[in-house]
C-alpha positions in Angstrom: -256.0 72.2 -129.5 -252.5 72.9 -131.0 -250.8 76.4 -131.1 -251.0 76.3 -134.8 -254.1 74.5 -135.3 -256.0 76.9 -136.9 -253.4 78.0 -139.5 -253.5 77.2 -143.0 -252.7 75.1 -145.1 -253.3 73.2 -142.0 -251.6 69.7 -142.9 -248.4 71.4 -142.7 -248.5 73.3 -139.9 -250.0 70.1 -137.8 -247.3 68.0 -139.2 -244.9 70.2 -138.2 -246.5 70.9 -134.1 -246.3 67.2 -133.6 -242.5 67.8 -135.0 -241.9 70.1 -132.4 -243.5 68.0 -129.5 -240.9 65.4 -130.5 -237.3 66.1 -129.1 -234.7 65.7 -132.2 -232.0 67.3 -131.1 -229.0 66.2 -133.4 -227.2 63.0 -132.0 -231.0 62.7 -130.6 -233.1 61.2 -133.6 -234.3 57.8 -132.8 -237.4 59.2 -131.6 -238.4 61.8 -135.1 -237.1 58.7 -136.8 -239.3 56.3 -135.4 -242.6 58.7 -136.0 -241.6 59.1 -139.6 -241.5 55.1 -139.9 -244.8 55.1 -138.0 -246.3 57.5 -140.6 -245.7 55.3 -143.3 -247.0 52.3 -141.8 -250.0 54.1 -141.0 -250.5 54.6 -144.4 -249.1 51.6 -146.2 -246.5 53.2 -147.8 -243.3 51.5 -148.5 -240.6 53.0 -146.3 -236.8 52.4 -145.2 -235.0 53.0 -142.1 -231.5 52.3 -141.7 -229.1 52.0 -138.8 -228.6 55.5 -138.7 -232.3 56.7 -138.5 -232.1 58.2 -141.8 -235.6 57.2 -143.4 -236.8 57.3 -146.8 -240.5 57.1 -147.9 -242.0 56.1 -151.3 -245.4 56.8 -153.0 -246.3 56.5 -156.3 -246.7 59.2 -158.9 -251.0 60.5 -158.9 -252.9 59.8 -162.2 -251.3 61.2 -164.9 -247.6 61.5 -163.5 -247.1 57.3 -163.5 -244.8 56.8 -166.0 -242.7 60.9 -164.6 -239.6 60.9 -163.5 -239.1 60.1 -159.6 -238.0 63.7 -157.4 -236.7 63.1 -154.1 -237.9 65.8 -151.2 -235.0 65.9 -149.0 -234.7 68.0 -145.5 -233.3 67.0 -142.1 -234.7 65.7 -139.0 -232.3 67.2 -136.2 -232.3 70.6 -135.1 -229.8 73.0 -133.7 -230.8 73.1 -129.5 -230.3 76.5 -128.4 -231.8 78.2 -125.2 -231.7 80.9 -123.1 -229.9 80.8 -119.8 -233.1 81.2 -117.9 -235.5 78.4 -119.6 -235.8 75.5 -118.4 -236.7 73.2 -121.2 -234.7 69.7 -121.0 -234.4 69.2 -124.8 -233.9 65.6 -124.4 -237.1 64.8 -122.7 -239.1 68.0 -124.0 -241.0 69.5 -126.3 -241.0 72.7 -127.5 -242.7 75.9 -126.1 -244.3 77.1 -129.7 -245.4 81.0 -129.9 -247.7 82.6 -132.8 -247.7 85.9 -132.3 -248.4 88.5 -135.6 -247.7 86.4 -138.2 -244.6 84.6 -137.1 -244.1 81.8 -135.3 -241.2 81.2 -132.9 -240.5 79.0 -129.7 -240.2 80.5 -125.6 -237.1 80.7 -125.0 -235.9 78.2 -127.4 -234.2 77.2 -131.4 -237.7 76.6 -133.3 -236.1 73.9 -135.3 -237.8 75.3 -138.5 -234.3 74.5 -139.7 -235.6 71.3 -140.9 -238.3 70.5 -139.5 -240.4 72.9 -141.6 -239.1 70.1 -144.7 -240.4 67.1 -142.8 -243.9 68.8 -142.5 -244.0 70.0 -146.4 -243.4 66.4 -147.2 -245.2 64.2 -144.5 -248.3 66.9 -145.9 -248.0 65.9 -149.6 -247.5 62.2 -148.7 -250.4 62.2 -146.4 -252.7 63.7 -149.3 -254.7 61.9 -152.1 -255.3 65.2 -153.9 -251.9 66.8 -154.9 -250.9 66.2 -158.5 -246.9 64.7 -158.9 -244.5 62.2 -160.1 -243.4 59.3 -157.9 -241.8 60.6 -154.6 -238.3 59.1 -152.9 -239.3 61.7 -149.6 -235.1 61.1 -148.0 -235.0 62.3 -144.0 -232.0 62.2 -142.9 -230.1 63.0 -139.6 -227.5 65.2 -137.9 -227.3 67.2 -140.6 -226.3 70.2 -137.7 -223.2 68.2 -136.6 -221.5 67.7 -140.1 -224.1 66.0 -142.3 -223.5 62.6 -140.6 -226.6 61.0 -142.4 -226.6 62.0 -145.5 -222.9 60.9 -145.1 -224.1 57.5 -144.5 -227.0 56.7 -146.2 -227.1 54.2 -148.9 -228.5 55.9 -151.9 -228.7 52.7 -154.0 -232.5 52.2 -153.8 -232.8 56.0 -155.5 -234.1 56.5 -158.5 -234.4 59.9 -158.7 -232.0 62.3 -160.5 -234.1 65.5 -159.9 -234.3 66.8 -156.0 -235.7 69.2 -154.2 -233.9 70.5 -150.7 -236.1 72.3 -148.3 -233.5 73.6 -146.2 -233.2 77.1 -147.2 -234.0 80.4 -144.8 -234.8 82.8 -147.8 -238.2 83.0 -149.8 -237.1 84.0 -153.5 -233.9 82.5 -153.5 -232.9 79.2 -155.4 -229.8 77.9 -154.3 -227.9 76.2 -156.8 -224.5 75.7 -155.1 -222.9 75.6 -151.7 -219.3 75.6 -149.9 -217.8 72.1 -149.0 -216.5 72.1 -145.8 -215.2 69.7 -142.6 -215.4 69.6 -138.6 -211.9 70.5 -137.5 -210.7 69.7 -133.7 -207.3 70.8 -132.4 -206.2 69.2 -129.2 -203.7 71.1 -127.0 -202.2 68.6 -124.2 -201.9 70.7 -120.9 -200.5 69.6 -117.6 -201.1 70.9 -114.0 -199.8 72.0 -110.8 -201.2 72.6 -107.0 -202.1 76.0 -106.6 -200.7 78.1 -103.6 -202.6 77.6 -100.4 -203.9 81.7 -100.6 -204.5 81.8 -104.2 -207.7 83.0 -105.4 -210.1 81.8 -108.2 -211.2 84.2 -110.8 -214.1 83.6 -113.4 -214.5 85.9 -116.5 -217.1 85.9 -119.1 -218.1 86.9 -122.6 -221.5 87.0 -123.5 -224.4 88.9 -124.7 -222.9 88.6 -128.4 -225.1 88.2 -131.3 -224.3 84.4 -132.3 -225.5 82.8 -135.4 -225.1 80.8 -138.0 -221.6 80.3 -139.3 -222.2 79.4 -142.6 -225.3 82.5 -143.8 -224.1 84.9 -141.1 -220.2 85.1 -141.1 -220.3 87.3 -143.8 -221.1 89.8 -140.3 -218.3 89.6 -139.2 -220.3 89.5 -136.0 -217.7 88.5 -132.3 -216.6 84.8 -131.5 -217.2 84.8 -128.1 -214.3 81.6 -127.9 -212.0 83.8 -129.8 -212.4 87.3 -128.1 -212.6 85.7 -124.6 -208.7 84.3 -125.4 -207.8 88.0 -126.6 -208.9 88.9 -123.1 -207.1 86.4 -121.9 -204.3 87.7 -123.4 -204.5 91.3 -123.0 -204.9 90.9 -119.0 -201.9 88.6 -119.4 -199.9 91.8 -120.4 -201.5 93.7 -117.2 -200.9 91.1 -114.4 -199.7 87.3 -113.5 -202.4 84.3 -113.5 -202.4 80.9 -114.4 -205.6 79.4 -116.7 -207.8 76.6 -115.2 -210.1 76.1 -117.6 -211.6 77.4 -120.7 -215.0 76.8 -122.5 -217.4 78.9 -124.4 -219.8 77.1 -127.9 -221.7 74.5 -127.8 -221.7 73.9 -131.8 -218.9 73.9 -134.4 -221.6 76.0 -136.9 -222.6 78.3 -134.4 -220.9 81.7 -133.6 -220.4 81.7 -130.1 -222.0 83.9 -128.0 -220.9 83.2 -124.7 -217.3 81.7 -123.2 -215.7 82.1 -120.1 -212.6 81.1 -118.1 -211.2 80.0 -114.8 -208.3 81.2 -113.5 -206.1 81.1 -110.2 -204.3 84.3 -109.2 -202.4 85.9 -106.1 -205.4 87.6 -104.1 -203.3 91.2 -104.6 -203.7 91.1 -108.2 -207.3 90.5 -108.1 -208.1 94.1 -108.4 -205.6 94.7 -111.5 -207.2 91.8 -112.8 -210.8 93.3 -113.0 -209.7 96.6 -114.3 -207.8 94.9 -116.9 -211.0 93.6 -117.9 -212.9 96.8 -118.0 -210.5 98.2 -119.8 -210.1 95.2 -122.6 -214.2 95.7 -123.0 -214.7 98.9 -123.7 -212.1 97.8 -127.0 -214.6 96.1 -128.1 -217.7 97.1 -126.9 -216.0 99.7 -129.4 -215.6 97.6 -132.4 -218.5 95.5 -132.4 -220.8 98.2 -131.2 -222.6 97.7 -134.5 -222.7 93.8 -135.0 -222.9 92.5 -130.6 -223.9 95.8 -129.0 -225.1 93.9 -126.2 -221.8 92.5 -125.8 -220.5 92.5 -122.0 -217.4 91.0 -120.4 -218.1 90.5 -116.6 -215.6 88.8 -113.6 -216.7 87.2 -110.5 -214.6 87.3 -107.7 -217.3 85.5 -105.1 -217.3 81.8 -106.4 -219.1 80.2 -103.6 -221.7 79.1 -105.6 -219.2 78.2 -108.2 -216.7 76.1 -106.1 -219.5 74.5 -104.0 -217.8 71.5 -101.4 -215.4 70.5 -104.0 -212.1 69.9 -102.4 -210.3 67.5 -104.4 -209.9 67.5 -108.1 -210.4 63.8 -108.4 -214.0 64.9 -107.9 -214.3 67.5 -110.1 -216.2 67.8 -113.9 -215.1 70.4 -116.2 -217.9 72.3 -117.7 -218.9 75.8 -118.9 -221.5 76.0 -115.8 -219.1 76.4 -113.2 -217.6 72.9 -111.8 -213.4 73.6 -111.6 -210.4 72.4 -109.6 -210.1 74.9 -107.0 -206.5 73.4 -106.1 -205.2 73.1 -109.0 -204.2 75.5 -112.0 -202.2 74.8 -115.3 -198.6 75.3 -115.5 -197.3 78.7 -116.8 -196.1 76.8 -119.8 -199.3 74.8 -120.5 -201.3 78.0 -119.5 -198.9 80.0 -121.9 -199.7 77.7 -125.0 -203.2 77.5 -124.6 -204.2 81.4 -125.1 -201.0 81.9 -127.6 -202.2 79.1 -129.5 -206.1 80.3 -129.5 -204.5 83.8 -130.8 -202.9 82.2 -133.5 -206.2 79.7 -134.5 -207.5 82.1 -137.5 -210.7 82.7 -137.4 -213.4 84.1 -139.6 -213.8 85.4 -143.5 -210.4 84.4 -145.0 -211.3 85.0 -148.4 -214.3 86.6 -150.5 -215.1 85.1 -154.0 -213.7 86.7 -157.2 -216.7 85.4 -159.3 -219.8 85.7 -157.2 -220.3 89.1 -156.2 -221.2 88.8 -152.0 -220.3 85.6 -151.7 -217.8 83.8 -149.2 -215.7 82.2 -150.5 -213.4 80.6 -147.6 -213.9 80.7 -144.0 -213.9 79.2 -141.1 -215.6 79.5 -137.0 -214.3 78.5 -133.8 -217.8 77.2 -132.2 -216.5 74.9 -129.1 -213.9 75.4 -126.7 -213.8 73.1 -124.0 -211.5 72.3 -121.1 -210.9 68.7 -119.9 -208.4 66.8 -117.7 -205.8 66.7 -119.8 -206.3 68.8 -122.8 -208.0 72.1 -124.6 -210.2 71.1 -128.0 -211.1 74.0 -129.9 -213.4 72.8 -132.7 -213.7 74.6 -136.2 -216.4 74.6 -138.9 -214.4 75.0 -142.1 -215.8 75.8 -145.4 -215.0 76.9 -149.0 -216.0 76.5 -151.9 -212.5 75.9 -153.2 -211.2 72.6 -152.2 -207.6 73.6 -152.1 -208.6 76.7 -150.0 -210.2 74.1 -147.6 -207.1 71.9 -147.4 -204.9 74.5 -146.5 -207.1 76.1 -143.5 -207.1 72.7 -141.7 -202.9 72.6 -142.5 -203.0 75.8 -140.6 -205.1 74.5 -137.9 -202.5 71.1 -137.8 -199.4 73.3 -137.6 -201.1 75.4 -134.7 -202.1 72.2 -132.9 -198.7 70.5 -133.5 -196.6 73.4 -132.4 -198.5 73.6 -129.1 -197.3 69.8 -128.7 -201.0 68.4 -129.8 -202.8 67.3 -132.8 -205.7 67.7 -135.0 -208.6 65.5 -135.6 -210.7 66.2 -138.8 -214.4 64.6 -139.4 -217.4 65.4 -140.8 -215.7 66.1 -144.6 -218.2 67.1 -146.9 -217.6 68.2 -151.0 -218.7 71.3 -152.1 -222.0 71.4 -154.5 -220.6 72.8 -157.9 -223.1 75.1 -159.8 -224.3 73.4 -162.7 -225.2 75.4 -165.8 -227.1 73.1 -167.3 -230.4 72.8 -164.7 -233.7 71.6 -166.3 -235.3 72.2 -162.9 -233.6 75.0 -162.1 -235.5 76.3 -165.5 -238.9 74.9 -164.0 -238.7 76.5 -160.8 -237.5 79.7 -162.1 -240.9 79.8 -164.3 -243.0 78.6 -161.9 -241.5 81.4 -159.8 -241.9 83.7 -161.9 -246.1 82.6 -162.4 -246.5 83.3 -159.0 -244.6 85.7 -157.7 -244.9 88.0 -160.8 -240.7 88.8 -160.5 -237.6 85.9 -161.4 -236.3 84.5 -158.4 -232.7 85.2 -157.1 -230.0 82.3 -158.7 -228.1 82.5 -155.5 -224.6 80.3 -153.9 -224.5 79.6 -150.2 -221.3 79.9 -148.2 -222.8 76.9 -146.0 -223.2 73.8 -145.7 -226.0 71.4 -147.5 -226.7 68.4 -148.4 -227.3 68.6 -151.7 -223.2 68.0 -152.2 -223.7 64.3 -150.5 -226.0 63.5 -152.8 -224.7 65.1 -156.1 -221.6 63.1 -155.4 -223.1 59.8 -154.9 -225.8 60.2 -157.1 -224.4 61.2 -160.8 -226.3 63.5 -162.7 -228.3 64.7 -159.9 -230.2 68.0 -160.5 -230.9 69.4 -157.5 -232.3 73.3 -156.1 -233.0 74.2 -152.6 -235.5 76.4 -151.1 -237.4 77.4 -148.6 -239.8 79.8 -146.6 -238.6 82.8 -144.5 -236.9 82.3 -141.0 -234.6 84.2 -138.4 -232.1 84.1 -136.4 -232.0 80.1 -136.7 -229.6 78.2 -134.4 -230.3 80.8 -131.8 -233.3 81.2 -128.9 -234.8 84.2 -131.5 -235.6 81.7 -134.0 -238.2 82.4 -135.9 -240.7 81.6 -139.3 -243.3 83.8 -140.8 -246.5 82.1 -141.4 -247.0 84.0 -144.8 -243.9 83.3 -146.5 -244.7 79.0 -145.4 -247.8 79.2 -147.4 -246.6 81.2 -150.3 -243.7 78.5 -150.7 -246.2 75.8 -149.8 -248.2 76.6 -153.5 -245.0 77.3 -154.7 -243.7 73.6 -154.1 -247.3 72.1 -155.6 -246.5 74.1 -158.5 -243.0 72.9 -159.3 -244.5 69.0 -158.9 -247.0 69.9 -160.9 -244.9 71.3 -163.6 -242.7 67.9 -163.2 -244.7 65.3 -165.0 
């Protein structure tokens, strides 16, 4: 018996355990994608899959709602894989731990993957029934949706009919979402050379963690610490203190995610060791002070005992750069190279870069450092960059390009999505808001998203498009604390019966 078996309505809640049993990490969707096409075998319903394991499902409108106008459901299949350091789920042979505890139901240790996969069970449960009233359906799953909305990039919307569409990818009962930022994946790449180390130099590690993280898009309005960026202030600070040279860098693990751990190898004389560490303590008590409120578990820590670290290796020929601890002990980066590296992440901007003039609270143009890695021959620092202002867009990724060229590299943009443009003229927007307002007894909240959707994708290849998203309540997505409450699902369960109902 399932962890959520015996919550109601039960079709969605079993839909979405046998999601969660599934891994569908982004870049990891064959697997989601083949049980969707298995679904709609299973129940003769016509179906397409296409080369990038996007799937759509058909069924035909119920009596009554024949001859109604098609509505798409759309969500994504992929989910955001987070953990914590000391869980030891493999998410690409594993499924998830889930936990229903008081109402709210979360994963051990692990993302939740609500953030879609809570779309993929609304609509697998109205296809799989024979008793909900609605028009025909066009139900569109697409993929990587986490890594720059790759599928709904690629998929060929030709065999859609449907100009009205609903998008179940919102965290926030009683909001409608009517627009959203565009935005692009940004990558600068810093070219770095290297040098032997001298033969009594030591190897230093230092780390940033225990900050907050999140969602780059919803939660950057925060102002919550970038790990990548605060570790290269460090970096920089201690450079003022005493001599080192960098080895590697890394901290992220996605562009949309705020960071909430990075850390960095360097080699230094073994007399400036101690200057070294109470550089450190002195750099994070700045800002254990000014993120006391947003990361107040924020810690900066340096190992000096790398044993474990630095293992047999011996010869950087047989060496991997990663953030768990694999470095060239015999090697460091020139002081130039090393130089250009943390001058070039101080310059990188980072953050809220403007607020909107029109929209009260909303974001207008950002942008989030989310990986930082460290390879042979180069530094990437990748950017999630949004606004809802195309020109605004433009000129953040010229900033990143003139950064990136100036430190003798270049930048590599992908990923590059429009924004969705708020549309005054919204038949369903009027639907749902009445429906809303049947239910609920109160008018929903007519809200703009400094993030990311699909909804954009599909406006601009499908003209005419009306469009709303929604969804239930959830948490802390993209992050281990992920969570979902169980009450809000079925409130926006009968609230999506009711808006198909109303569409006939």
């Amino acid at each position: 018996m399932g962890v959520l078996s015996n919550i109601e309505p039960n079709e969605v809640f079993r839909f979405f355990e046998e999601i969660c049993g599934i891994p569908h990490g982004s870049s990891d969707t064959k697997r989601i994608s083949d049980y969707l096409v298995k679904f709609a075998t299973d129940r003769n319903l016509r179906f397409i899959q296409d080369g990038s394991n996007n799937v759509i499902i058909f069924k035909d409108g119920t009596a009554g709602y024949e001859n109604s106008a098609s509505v798409m459901l759309q969500g994504h299949m992929d989910m955001v894989c987070e953990k914590d350091t000391d869980c030891d789920i493999d998410f690409e042979h594993d499924g998830l731990r889930l936990v229903f505890e008081d109402g709210v139901i979360s994963a051990n240790g692990t993302t939740l993957g609500g953030d879609d996969g809570i779309a993929v069970a609304f609509a697998l449960a109205i296809l799989d029934a024979d008793d909900i009233p609605h028009p025909p359906l066009e139900c569109v799953f697409t993929v990587d949706e986490e890594i720059g909305m790759l599928g709904a990039a690629a998929i060929d919307c030709s065999p859609l009919k449907s100009r009205i569409m609903l998008n179940l990818d919102s965290e926030d009962e009683g909001y409608l979402l009517v627009s959203c930022a565009g935005g692009a994946c940004a990558t600068c790449h810093i070219p770095v050379e290297y040098e032997n180390a001298k033969d009594d130099h030591s190897v230093v590690k230092i780390i940033v963690e225990g900050l907050t993280g999140g969602h780059s898009g919803v939660e950057i309005i925060k102002q919550r610490a970038n790990a990548d960026k605060q570790l290269a202030r460090l970096l920089y600070n201690i450079g003022r203190d005493v001599s080192y040279r960098l080895i590697s860098i890394q901290g992220g693990l996605k562009d949309n995610a705020i960071p909430n751990k990075a850390e960095a190898y360097v080699g230094i004389d073994p007399e400036n060791v101690d200057n070294f560490v109470k550089s450190a303590e002195k750099n994070e008590k700045i800002l254990r002070h000014e993120f006391g409120n947003t990361d107040p578990e924020l810690v900066v820590k340096v190992e000096t005992d790398l044993s474990d670290d630095l293992g047999s290796y011996n010869n950087a020929d047989d060496v991997q750069n990663d953030m768990y601890g694999r470095i060239m002990i015999n090697r460091v980066m020139t002081e130039k190279s090393s130089d250009i590296v943390i001058r070039s992440l101080m310059m990188m901007p980072n953050g809220i870069q403007k607020m909107s003039n029109d929209i009260e609270g909303l974001v207008q143009t950002s942008l989030n450092l989310g990986i930082l890695k460290t390879t042979e021959d180069e530094v990437t620092a990748s950017f999630s960059v949004r606004s809802s202002v195309q020109s605004e867009k433009e000129n953040l990724i010229d900033q990143l390009r003139c950064v990136s060229v100036s430190a003798g590299g270049n930048l590599d943009v992908q990923g590059d999505y429009p924004a969705w443009e708020y549309r005054h003229d919204s038949p369903l927007r009027d639907i749902m808001v009445d429906v809303f307002e049947e239910q609920y007894g109160r008018k929903p909240v007519i809200q703009a998203l400094h993030a990311g959707v699909e909804c954009g994708l599909f406006a601009g290849k499908l003209p005419g498009l009306d469009c709303v998203s929604f969804g239930p309540d959830m948490k802390n997505i993209h992050t281990s604390r992920e969570s979902m409450d169980v009450a809000s699902v079925q409130r926006t369960w009968r609230y999506t019966l009711g808006i198909l109902e109303k569409l006939k």
